[in-house]
mmJSON file of the N, C-alpha and C atoms, coordinates in Angstrom:
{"data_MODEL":{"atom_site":{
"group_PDB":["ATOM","ATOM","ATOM","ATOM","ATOM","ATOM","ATOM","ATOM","ATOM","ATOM","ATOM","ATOM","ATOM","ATOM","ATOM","ATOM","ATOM","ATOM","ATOM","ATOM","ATOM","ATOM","ATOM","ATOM","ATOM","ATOM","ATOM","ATOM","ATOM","ATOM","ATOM","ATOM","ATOM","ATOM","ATOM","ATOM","ATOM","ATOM","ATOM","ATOM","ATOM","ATOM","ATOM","ATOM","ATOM","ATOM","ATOM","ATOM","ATOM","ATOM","ATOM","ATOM","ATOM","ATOM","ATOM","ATOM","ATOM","ATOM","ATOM","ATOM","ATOM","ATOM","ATOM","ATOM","ATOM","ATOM","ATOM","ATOM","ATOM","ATOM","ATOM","ATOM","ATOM","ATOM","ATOM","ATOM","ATOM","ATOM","ATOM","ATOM","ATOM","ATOM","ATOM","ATOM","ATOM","ATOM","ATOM","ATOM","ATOM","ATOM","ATOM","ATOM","ATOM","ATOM","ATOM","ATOM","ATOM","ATOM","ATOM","ATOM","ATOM","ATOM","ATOM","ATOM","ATOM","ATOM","ATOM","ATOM","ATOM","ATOM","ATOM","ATOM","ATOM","ATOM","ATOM","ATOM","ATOM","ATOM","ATOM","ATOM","ATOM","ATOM","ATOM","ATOM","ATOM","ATOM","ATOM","ATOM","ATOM","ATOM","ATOM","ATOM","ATOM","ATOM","ATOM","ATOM","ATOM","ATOM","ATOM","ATOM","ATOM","ATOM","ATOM","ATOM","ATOM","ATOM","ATOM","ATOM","ATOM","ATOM","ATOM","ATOM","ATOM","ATOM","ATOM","ATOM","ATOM","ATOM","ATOM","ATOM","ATOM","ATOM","ATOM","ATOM","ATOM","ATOM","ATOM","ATOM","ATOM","ATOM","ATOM","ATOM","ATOM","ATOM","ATOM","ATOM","ATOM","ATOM","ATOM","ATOM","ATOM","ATOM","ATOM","ATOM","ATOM","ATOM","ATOM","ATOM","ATOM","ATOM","ATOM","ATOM"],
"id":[1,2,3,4,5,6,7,8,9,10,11,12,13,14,15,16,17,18,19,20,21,22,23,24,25,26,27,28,29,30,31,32,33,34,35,36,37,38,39,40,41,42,43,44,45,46,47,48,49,50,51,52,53,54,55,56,57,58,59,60,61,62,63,64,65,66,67,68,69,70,71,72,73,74,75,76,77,78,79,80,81,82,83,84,85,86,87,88,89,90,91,92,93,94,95,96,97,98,99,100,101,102,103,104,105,106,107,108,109,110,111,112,113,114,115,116,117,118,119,120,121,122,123,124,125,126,127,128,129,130,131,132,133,134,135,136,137,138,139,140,141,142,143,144,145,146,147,148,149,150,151,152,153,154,155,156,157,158,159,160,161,162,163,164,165,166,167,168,169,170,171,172,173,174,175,176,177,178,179,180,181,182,183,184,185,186,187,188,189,190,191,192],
"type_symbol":["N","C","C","N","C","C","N","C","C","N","C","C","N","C","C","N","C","C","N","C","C","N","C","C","N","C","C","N","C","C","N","C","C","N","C","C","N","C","C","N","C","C","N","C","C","N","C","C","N","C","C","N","C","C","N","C","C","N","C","C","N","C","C","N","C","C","N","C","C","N","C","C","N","C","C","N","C","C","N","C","C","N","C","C","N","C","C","N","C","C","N","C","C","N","C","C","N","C","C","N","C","C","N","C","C","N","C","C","N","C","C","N","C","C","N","C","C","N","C","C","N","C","C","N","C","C","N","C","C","N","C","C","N","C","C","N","C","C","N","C","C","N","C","C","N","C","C","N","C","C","N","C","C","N","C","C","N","C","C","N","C","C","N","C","C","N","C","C","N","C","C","N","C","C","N","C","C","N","C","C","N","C","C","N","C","C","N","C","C","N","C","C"],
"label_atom_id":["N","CA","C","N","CA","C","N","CA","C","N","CA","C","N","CA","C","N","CA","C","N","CA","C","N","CA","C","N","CA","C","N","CA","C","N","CA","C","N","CA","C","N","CA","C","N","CA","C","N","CA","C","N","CA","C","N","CA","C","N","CA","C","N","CA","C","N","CA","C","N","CA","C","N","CA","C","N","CA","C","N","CA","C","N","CA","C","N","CA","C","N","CA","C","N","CA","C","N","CA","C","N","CA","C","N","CA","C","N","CA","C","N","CA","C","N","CA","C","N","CA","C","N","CA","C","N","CA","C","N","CA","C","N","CA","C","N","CA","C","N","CA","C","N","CA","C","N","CA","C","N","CA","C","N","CA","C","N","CA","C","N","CA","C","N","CA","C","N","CA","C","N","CA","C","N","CA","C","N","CA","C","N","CA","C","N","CA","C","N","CA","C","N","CA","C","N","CA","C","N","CA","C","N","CA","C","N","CA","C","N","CA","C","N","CA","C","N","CA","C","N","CA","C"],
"label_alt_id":[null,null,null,null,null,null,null,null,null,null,null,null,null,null,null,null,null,null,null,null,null,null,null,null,null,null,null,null,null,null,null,null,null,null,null,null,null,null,null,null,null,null,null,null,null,null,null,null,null,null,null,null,null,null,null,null,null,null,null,null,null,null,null,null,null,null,null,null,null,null,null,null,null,null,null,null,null,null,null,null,null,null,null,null,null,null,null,null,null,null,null,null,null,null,null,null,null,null,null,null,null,null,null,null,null,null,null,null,null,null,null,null,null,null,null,null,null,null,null,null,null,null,null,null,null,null,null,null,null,null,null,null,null,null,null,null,null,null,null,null,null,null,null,null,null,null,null,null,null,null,null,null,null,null,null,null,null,null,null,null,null,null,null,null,null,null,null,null,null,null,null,null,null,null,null,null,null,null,null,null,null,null,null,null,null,null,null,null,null,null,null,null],
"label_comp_id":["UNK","UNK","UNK","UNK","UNK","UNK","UNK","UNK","UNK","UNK","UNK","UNK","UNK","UNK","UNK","UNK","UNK","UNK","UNK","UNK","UNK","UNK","UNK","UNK","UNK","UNK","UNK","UNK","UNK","UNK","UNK","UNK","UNK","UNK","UNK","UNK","UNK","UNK","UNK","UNK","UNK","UNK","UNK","UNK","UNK","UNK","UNK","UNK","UNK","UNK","UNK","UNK","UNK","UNK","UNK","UNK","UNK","UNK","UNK","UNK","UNK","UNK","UNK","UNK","UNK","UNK","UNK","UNK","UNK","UNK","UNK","UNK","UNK","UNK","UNK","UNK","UNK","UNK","UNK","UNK","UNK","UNK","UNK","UNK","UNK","UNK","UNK","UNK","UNK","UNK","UNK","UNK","UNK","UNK","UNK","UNK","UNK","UNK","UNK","UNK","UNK","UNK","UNK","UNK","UNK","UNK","UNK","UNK","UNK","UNK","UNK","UNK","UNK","UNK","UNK","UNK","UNK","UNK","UNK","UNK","UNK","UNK","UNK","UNK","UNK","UNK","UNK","UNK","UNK","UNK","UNK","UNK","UNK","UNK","UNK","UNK","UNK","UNK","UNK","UNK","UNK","UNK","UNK","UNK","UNK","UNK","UNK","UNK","UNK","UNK","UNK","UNK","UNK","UNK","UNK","UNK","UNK","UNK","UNK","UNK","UNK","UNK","UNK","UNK","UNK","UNK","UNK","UNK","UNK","UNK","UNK","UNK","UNK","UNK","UNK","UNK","UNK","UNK","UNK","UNK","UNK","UNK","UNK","UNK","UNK","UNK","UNK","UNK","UNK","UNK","UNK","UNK"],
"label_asym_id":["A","A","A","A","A","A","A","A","A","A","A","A","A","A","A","A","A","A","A","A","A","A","A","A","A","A","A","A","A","A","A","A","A","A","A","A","A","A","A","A","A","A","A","A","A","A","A","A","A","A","A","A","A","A","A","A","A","A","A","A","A","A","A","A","A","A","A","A","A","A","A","A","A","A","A","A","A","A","A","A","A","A","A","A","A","A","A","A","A","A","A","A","A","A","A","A","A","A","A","A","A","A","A","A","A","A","A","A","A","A","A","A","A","A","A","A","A","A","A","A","A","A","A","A","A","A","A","A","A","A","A","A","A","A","A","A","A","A","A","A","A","A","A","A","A","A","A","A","A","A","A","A","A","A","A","A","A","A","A","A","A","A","A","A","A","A","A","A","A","A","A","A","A","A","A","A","A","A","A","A","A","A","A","A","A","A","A","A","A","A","A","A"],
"label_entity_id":["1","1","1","1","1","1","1","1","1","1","1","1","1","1","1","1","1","1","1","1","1","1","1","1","1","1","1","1","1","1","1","1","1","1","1","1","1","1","1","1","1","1","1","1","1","1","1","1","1","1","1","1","1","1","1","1","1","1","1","1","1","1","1","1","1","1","1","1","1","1","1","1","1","1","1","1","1","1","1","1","1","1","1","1","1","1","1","1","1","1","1","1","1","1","1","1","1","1","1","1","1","1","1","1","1","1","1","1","1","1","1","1","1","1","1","1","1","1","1","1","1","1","1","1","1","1","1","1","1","1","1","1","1","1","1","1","1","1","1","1","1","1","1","1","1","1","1","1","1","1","1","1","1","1","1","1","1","1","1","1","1","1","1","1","1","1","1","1","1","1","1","1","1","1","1","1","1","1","1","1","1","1","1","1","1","1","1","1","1","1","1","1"],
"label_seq_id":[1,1,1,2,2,2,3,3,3,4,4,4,5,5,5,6,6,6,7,7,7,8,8,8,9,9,9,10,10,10,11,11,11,12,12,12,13,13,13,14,14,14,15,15,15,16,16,16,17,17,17,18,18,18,19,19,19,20,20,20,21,21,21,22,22,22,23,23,23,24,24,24,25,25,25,26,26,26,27,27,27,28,28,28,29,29,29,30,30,30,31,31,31,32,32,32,33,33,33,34,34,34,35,35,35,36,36,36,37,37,37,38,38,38,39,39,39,40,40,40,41,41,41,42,42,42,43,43,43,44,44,44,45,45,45,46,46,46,47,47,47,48,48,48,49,49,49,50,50,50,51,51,51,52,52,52,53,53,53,54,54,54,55,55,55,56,56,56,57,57,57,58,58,58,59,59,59,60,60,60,61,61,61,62,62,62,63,63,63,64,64,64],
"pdbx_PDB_ins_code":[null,null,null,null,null,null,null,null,null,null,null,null,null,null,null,null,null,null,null,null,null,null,null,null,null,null,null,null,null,null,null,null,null,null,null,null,null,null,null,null,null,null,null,null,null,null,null,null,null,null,null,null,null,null,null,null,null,null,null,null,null,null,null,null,null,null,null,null,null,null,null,null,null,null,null,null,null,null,null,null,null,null,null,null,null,null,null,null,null,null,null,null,null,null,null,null,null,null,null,null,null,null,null,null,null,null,null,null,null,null,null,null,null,null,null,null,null,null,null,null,null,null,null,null,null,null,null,null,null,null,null,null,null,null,null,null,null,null,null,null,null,null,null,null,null,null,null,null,null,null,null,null,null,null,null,null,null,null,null,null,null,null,null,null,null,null,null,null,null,null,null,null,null,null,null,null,null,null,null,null,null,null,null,null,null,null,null,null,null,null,null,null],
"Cartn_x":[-99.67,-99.307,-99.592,-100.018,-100.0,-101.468,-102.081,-103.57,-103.625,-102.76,-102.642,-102.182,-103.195,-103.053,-102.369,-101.593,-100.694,-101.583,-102.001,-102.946,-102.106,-101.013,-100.127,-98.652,-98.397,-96.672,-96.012,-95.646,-95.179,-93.598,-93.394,-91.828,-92.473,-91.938,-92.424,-90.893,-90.628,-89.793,-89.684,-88.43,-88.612,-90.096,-89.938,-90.557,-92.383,-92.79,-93.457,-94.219,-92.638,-93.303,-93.174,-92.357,-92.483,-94.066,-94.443,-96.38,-97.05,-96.327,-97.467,-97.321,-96.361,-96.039,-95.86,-95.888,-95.709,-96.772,-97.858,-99.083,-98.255,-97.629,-97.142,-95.772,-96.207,-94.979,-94.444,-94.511,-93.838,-93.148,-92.022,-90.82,-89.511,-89.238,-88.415,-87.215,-86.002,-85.826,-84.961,-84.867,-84.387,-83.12,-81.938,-80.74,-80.525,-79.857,-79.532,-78.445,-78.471,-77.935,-77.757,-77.12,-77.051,-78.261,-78.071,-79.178,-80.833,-80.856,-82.267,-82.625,-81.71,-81.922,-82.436,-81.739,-82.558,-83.694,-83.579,-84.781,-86.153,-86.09,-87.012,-87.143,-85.906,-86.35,-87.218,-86.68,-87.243,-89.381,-89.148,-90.837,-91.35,-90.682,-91.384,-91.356,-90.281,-90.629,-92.049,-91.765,-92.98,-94.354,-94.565,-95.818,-95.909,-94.848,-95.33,-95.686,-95.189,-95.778,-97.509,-97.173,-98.855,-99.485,-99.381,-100.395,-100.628,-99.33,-99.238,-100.331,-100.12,-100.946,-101.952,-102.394,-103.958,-104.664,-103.801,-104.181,-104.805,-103.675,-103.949,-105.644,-106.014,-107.212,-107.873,-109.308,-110.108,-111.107,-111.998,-112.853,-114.018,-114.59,-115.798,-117.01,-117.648,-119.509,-120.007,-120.479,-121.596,-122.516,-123.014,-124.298,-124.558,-123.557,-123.705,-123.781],
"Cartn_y":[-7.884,-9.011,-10.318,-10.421,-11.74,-11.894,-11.404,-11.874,-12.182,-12.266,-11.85,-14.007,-14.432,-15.919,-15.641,-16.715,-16.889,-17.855,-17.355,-18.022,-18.403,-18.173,-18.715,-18.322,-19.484,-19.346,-19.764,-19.102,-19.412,-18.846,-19.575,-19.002,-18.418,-17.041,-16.234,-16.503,-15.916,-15.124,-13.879,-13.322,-11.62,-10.819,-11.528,-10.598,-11.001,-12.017,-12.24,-11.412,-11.333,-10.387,-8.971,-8.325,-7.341,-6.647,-7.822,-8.123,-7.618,-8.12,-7.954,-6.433,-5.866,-4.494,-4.116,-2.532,-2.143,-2.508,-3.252,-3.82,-5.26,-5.496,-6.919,-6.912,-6.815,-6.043,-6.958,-8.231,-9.31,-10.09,-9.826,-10.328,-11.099,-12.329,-12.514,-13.597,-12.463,-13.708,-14.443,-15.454,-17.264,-16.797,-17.105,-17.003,-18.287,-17.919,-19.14,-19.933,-21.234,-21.895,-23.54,-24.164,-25.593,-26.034,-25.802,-26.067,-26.133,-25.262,-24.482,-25.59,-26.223,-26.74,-27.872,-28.588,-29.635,-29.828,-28.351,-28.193,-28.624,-27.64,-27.682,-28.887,-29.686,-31.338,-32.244,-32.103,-32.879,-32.278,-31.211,-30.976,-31.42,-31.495,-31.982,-33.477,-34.225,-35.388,-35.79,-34.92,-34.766,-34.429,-34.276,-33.915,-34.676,-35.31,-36.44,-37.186,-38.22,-39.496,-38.814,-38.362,-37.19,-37.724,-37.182,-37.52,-38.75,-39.16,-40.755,-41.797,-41.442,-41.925,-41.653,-40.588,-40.13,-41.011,-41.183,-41.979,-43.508,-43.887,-45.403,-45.63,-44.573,-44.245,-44.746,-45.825,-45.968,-44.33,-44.895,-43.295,-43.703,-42.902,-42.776,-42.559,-43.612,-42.733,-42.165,-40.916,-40.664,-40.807,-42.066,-42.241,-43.833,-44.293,-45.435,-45.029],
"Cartn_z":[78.957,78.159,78.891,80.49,80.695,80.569,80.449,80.447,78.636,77.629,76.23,76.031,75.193,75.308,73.968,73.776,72.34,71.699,70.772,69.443,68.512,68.464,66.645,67.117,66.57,66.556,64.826,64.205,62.816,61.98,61.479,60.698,59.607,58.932,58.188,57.552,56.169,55.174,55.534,55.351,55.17,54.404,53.239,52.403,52.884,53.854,54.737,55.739,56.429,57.369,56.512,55.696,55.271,54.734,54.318,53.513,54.741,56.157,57.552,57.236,57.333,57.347,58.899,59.455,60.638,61.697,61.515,62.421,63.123,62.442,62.826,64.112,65.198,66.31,67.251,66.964,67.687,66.964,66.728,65.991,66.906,66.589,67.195,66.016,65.332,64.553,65.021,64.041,63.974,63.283,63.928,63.58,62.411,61.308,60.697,61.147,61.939,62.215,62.279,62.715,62.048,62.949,64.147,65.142,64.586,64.499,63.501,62.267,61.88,60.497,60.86,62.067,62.533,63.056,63.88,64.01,63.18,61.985,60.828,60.187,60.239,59.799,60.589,61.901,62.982,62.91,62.985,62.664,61.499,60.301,58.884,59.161,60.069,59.871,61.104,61.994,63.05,61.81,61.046,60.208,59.542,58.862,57.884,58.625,59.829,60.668,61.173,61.203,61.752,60.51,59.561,58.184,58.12,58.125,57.846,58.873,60.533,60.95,60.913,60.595,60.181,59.351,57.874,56.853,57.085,58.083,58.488,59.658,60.185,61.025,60.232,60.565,60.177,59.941,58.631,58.945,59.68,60.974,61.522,60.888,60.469,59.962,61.508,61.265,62.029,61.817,61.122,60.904,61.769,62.476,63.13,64.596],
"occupancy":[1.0,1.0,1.0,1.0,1.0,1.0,1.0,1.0,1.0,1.0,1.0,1.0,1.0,1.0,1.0,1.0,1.0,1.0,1.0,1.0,1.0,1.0,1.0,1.0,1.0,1.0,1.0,1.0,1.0,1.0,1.0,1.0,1.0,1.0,1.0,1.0,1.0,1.0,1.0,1.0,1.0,1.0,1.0,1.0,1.0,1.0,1.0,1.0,1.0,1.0,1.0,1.0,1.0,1.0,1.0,1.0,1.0,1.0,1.0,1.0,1.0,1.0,1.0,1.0,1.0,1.0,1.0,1.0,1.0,1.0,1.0,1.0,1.0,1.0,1.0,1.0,1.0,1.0,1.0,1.0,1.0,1.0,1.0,1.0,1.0,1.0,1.0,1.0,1.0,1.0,1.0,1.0,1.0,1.0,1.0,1.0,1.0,1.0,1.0,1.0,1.0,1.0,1.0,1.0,1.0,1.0,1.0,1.0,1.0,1.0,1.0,1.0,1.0,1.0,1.0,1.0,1.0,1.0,1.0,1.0,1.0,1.0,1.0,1.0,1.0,1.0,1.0,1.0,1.0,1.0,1.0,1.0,1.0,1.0,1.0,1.0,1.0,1.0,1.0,1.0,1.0,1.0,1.0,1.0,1.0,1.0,1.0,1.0,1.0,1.0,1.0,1.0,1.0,1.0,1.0,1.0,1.0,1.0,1.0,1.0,1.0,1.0,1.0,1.0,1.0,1.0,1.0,1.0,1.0,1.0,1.0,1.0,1.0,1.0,1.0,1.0,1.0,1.0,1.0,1.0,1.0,1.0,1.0,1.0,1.0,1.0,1.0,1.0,1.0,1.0,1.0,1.0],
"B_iso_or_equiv":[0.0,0.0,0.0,0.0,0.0,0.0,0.0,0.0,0.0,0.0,0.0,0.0,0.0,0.0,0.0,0.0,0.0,0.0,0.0,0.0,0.0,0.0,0.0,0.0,0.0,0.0,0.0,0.0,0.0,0.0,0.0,0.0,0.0,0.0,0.0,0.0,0.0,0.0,0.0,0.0,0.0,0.0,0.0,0.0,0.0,0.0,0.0,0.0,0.0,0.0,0.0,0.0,0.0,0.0,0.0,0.0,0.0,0.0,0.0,0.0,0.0,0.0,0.0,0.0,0.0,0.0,0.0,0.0,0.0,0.0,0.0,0.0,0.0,0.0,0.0,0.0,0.0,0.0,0.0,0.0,0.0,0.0,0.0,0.0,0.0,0.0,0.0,0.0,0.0,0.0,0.0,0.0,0.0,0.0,0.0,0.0,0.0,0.0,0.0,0.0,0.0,0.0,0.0,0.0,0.0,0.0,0.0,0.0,0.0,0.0,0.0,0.0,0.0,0.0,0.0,0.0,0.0,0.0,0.0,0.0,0.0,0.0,0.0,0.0,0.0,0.0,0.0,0.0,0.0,0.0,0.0,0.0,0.0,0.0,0.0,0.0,0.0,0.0,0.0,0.0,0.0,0.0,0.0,0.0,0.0,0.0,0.0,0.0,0.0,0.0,0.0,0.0,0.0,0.0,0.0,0.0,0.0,0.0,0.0,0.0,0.0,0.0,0.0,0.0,0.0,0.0,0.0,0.0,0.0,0.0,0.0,0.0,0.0,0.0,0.0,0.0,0.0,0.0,0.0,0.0,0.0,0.0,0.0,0.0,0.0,0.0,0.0,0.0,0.0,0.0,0.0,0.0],
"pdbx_formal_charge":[null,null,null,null,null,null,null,null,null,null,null,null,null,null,null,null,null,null,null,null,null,null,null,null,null,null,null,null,null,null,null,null,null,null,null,null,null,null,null,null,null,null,null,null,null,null,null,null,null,null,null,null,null,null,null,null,null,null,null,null,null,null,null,null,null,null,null,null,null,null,null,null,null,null,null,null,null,null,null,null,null,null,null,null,null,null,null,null,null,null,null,null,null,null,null,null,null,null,null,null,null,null,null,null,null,null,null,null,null,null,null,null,null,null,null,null,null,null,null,null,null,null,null,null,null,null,null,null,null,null,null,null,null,null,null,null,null,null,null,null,null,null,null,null,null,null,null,null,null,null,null,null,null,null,null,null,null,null,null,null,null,null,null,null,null,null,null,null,null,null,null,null,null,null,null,null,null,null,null,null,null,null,null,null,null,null,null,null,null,null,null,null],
"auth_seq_id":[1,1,1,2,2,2,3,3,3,4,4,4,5,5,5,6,6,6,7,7,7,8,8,8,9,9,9,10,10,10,11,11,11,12,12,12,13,13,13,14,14,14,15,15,15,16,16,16,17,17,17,18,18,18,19,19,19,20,20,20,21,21,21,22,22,22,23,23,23,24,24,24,25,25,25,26,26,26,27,27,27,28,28,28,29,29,29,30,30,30,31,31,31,32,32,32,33,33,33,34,34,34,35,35,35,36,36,36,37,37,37,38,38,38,39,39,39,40,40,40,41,41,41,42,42,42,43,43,43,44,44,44,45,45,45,46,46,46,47,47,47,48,48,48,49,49,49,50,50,50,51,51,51,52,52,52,53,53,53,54,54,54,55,55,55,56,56,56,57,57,57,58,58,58,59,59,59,60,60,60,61,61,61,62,62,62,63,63,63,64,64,64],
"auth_comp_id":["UNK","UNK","UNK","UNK","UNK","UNK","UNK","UNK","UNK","UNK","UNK","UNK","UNK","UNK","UNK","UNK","UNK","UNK","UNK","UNK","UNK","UNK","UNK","UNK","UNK","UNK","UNK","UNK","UNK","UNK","UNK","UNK","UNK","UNK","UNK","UNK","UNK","UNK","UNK","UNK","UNK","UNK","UNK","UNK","UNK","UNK","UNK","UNK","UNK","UNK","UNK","UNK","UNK","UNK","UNK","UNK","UNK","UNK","UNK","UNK","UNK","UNK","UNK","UNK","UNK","UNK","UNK","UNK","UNK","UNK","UNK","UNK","UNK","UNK","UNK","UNK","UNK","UNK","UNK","UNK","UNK","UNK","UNK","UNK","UNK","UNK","UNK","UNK","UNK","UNK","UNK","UNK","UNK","UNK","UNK","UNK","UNK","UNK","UNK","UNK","UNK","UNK","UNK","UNK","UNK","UNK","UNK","UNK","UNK","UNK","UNK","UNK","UNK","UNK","UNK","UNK","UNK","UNK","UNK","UNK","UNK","UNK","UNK","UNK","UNK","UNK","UNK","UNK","UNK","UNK","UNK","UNK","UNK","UNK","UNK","UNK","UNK","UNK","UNK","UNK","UNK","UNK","UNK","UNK","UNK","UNK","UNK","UNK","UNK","UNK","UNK","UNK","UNK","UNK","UNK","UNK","UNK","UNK","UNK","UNK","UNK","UNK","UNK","UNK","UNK","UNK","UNK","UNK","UNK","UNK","UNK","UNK","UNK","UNK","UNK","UNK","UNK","UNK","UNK","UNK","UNK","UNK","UNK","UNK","UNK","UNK","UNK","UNK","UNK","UNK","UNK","UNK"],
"auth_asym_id":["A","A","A","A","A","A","A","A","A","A","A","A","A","A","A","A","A","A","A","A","A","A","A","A","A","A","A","A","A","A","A","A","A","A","A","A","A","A","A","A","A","A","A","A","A","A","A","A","A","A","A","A","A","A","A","A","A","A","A","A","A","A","A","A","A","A","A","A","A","A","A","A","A","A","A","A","A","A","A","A","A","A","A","A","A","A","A","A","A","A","A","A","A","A","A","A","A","A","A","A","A","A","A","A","A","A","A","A","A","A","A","A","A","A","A","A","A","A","A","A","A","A","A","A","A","A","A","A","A","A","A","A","A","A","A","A","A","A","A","A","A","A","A","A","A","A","A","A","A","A","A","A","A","A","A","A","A","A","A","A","A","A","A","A","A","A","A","A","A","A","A","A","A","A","A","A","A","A","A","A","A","A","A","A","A","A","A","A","A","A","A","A"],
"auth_atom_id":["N","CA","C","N","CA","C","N","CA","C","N","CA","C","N","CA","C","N","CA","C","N","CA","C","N","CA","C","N","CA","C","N","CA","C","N","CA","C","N","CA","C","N","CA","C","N","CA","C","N","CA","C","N","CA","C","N","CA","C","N","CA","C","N","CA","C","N","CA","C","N","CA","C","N","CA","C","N","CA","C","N","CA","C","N","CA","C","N","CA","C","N","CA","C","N","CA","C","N","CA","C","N","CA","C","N","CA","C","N","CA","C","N","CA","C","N","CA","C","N","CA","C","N","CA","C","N","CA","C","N","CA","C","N","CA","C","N","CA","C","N","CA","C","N","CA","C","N","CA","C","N","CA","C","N","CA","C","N","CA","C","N","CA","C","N","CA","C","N","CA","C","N","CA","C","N","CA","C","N","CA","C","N","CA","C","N","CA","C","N","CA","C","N","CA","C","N","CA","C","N","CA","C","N","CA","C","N","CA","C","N","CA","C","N","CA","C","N","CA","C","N","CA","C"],
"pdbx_PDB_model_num":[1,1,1,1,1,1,1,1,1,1,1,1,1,1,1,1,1,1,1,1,1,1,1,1,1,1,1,1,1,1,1,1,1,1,1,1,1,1,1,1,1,1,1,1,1,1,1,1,1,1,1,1,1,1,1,1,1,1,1,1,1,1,1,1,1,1,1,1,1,1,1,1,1,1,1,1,1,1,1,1,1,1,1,1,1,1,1,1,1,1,1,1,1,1,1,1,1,1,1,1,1,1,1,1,1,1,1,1,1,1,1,1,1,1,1,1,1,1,1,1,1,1,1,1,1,1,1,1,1,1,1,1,1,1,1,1,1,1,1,1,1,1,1,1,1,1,1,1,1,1,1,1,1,1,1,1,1,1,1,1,1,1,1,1,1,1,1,1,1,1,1,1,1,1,1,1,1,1,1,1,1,1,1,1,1,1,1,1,1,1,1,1]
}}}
């Protein structure tokens, strides 16, 4: 496992990972907790300012 690079980290649904089925063998769940909830806000608002500053980026021609 240490030579094994982590490519994806993601929150699934039950019925999610259930879809992965028995191939899917690294499970670690997320307790529902108050903690957690902030969690999940603090990243959506981490994504919207992301978009947001994206939007405000001038666009690059590559033709200059």
């Amino acid at each position: 496992m240490a030579d094994e690079r982590i490519v994806a980290v993601g929150l699934l649904t039950q019925r999610e990972v259930d879809l992965l089925g028995k191939s899917f063998s690294r499970l670690w769940p997320v307790d529902d907790t108050p903690c957690f909830a902030d969690l999940i806000e603090a990243i959506d608002r981490a994504d919207e300012e992301l978009k947001m500053a994206h939007q405000l980026q001038p666009v690059q021609r590559l033709d200059q």
